[in-house]
C-alpha positions as CSV (number, residue, x, y, z in Angstrom):
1,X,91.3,94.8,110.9
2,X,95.2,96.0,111.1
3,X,97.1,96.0,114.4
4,X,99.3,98.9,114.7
5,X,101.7,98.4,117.1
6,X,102.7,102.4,118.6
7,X,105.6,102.4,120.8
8,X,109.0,103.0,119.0
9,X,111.7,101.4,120.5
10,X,109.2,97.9,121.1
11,X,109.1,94.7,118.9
12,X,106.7,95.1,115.9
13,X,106.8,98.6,115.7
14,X,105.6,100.1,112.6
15,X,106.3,104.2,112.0
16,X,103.7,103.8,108.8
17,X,101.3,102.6,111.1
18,X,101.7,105.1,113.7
19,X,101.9,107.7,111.2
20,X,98.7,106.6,109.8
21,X,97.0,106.3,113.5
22,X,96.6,110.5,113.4
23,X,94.3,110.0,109.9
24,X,91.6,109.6,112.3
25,X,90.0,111.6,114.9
26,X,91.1,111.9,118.2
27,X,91.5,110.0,120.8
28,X,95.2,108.7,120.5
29,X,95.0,105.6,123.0
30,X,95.9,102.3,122.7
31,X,94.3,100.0,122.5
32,X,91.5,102.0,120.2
33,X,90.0,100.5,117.6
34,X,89.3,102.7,114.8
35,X,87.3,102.2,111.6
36,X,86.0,104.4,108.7
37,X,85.4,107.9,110.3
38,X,84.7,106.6,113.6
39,X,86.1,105.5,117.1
40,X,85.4,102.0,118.1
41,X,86.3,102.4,121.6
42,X,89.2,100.9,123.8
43,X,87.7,97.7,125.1
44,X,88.2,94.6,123.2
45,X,84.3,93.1,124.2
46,X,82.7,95.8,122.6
47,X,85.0,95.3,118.8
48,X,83.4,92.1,117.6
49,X,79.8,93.5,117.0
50,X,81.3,97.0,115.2
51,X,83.0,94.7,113.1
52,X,80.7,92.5,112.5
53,X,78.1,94.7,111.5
54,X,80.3,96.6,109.4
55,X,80.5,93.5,107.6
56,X,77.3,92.8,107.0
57,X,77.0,96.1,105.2
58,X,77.3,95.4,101.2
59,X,80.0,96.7,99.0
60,X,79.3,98.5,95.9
61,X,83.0,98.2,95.1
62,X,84.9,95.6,94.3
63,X,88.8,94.3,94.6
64,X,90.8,91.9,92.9
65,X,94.1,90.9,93.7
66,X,96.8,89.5,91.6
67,X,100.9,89.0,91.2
68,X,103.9,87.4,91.6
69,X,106.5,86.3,94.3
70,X,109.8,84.4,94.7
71,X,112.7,84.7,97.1
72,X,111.8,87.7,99.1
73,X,110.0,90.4,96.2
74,X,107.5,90.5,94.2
75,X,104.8,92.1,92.7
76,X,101.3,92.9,93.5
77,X,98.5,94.1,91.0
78,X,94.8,95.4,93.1
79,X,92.2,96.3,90.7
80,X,89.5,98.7,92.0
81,X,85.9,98.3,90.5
82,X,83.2,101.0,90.9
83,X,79.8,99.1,91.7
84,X,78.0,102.4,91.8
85,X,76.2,104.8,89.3
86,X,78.8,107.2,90.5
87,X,82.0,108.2,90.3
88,X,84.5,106.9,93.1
89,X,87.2,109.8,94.3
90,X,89.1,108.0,97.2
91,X,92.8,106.5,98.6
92,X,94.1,103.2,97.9
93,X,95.8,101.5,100.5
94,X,98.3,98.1,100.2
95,X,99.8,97.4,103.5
96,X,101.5,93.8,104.2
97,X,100.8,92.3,107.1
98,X,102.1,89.5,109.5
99,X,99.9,86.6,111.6
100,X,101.0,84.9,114.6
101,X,103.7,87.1,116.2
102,X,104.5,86.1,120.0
103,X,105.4,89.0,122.1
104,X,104.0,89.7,125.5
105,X,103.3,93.4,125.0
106,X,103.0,95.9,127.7
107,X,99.4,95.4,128.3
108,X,99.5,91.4,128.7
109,X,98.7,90.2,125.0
110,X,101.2,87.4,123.8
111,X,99.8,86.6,120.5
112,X,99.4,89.4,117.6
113,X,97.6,88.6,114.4
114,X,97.6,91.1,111.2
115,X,100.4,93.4,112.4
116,X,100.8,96.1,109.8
117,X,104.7,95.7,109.0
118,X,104.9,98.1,106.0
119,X,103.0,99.9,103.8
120,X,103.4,100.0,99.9
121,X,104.7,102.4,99.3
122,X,103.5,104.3,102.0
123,X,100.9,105.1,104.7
124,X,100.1,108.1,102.2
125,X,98.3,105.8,99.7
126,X,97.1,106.7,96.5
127,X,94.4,108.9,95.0
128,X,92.3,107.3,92.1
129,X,89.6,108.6,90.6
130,X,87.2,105.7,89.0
131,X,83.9,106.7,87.0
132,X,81.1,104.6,87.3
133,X,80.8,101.0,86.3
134,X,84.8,101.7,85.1
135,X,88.1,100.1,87.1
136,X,91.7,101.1,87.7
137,X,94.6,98.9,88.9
138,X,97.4,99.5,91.1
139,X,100.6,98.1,90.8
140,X,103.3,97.9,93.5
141,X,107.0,96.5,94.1
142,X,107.1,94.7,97.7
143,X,109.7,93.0,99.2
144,X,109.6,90.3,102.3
145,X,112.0,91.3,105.1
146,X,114.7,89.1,106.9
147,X,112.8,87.8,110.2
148,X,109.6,88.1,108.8
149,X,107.8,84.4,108.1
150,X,106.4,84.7,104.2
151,X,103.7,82.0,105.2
152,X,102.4,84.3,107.4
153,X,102.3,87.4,105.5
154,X,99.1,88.9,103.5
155,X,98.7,91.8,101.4
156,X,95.6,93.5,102.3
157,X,94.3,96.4,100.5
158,X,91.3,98.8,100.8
159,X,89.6,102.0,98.7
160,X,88.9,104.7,101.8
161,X,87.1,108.3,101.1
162,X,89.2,111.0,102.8
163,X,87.0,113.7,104.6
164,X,84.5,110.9,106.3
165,X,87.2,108.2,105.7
166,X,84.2,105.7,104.5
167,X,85.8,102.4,103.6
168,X,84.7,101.2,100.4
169,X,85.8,97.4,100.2
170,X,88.8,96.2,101.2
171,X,90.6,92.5,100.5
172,X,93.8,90.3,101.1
173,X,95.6,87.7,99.9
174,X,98.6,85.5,101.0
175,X,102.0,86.2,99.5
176,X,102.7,82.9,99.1
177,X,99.5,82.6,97.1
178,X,101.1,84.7,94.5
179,X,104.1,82.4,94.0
180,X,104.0,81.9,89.7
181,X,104.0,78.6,88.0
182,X,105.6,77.7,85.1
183,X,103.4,78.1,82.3
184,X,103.6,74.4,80.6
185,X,102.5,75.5,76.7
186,X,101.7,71.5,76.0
187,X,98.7,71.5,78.6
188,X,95.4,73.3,77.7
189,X,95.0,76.4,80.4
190,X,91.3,76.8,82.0
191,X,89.8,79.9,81.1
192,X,88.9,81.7,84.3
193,X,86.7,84.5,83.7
194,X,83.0,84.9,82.9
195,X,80.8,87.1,81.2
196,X,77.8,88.1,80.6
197,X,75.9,88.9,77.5
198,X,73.9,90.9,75.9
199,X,75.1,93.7,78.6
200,X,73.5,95.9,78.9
201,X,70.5,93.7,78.3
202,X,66.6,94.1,77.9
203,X,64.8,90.7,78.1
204,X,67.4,88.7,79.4
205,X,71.3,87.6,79.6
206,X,73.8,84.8,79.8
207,X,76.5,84.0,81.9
208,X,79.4,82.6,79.6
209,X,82.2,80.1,81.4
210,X,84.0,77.0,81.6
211,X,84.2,74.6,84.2
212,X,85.8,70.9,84.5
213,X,82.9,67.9,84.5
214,X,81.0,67.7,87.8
215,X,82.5,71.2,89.3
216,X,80.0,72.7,91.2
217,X,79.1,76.2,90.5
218,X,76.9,79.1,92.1
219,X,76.1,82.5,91.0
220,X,74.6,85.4,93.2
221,X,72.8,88.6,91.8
222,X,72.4,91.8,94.1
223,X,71.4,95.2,93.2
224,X,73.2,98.4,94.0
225,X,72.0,98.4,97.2
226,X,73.2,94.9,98.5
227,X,70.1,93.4,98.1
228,X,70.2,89.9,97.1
229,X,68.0,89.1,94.2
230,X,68.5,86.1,92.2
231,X,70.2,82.7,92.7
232,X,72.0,80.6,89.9
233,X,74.1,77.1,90.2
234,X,74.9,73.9,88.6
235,X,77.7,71.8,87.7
236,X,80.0,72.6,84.9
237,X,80.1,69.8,82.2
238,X,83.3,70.1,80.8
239,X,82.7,72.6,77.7
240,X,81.9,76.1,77.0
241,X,78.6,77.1,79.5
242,X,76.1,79.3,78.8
243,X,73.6,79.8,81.5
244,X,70.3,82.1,80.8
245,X,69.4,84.4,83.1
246,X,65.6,86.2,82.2
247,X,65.6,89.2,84.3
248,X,63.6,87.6,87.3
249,X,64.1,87.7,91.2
250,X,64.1,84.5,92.9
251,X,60.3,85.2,93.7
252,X,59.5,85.3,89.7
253,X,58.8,88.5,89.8
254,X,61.0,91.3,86.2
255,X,63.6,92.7,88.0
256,X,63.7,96.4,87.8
257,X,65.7,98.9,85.2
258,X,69.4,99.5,86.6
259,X,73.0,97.8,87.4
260,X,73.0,94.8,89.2
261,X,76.5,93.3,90.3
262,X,77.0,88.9,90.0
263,X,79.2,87.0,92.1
264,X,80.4,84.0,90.8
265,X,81.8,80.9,92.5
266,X,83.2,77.4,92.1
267,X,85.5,75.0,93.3
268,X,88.5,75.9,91.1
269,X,88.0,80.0,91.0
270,X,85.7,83.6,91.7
271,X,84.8,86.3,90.0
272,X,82.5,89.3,90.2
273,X,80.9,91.7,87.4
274,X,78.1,94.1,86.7
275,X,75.4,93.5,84.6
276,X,73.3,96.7,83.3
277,X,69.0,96.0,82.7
278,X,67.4,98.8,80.8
């Protein structure tokens, strides 16, 4: 969730953000939470379950965020991954954001987290079209303002439907997560990515990685509709992995024909991909 703070003329005024309040329906109040098409209402009590149930409702997108920053700019790279069977038509968003602020505003709240302070490039967004099982990446300049505190800055960003302004996914990272290191060309770089083969795949597939000794790993396997269907872990054991997976639900029982997303996680790194049965 964004805070947009409204009044011009205040501390932590945003124009992008007040701009962007009047791509949702009416009522313009603050405060007012609003999320996908909807109004949440204006009292704070009744936020936490809207949002937390909008939570629990699975993606079928998926966004991965990468860049680089030093000494005020940088960077940022968001790939947006269609999930579905479909083809995605919608707006993407990058917006970076500030934690922590201290200001007692006008109705009594001192303390203001994930205050939008500008949007890149703007509160327009962009339009991407991405087919089915495909991806596209955005990439944006930013810079850090004077005054603003780079620890606590994030870059969030989102993939939203005009017309019923459905929120596909969204995600954030730090900026100071993006800082580069040098690349030393003596030492022998990790390989952080894993796939999966044969995909598409019949009888069964195998997830393909590699992990330091003794790092503990743990894959997840939904189907389209969020459902979660099969469980995978272990500990990596230094080399090249190769972990079978036969096509069965945690029960035993073939899964059915269709794409089925993976989420992959360890101690040293994530990842996410789509795996097609026939």
């Amino acid at each position: 969730m964004i805070e947009m703070h409204l009044r011009s003329g205040y501390p932590l005024y945003c124009a992008e953000a007040f701009s962007r309040m009047y791509y949702y329906p009416s009522p313009y109040v603050t405060p007012m939470l609003k999320y996908d098409g909807l109004n949440g209402g204006s009292g704070y009590s009744g936020w936490q379950n809207l949002i937390t149930g909008r939570f629990n409702i699975s993606s079928q997108a998926t966004i991965t965020m990468y860049g680089d920053y030093s000494d005020g700019s940088g960077t940022i790279n968001v790939q947006f991954r269609n999930d579905t069977t479909i083809t995605i038509t919608a707006r993407a968003y990058i917006v970076i954001t500030e934690d922590s602020l201290y200001y007692l505003g006008p109705n009594g709240d001192p303390w203001h987290n994930h205050v939008a302070r500008d949007y890149v490039p703007n509160q327009v967004g962009q339009y991407v079209t991405i087919p089915a099982g495909d991806s596209v990446t955005v990439t944006q300049p930013f810079t850090i303002q004077t005054g603003w505190d780079e620890g606590m800055c994030e870059i969030v960003a989102w993939l939203q439907t005009d017309g019923t302004r459905k929120m596909w996914q969204g995600a954030k990272i730090p900026v100071t997560a993006l800082v580069g290191v040098e690349e030393n060309k003596s030492d022998i770089e990790p390989i952080h990515t894993v796939t999966s083969a044969p995909n598409p795949c019949v009888n069964h597939t195998s997830f393909q990685f590699e992990l330091p000794i003794s790092t503990g790993y743990r894959i997840d396997v939904y189907d389209v509709s969020g459902r979660h269907v099969k469980t995978l872990s272990g500990v990596g054991s230094g080399n090249a992995e190769s972990l079978q997976w036969n096509l069965k639900d945690n029960a035993g029982s073939p899964v059915s024909s269709g794409v089925y997303c993976y989420r992959f996680v360890s101690e040293l790194f994530s990842t996410s991909g789509k795996i097609i049965v026939r």
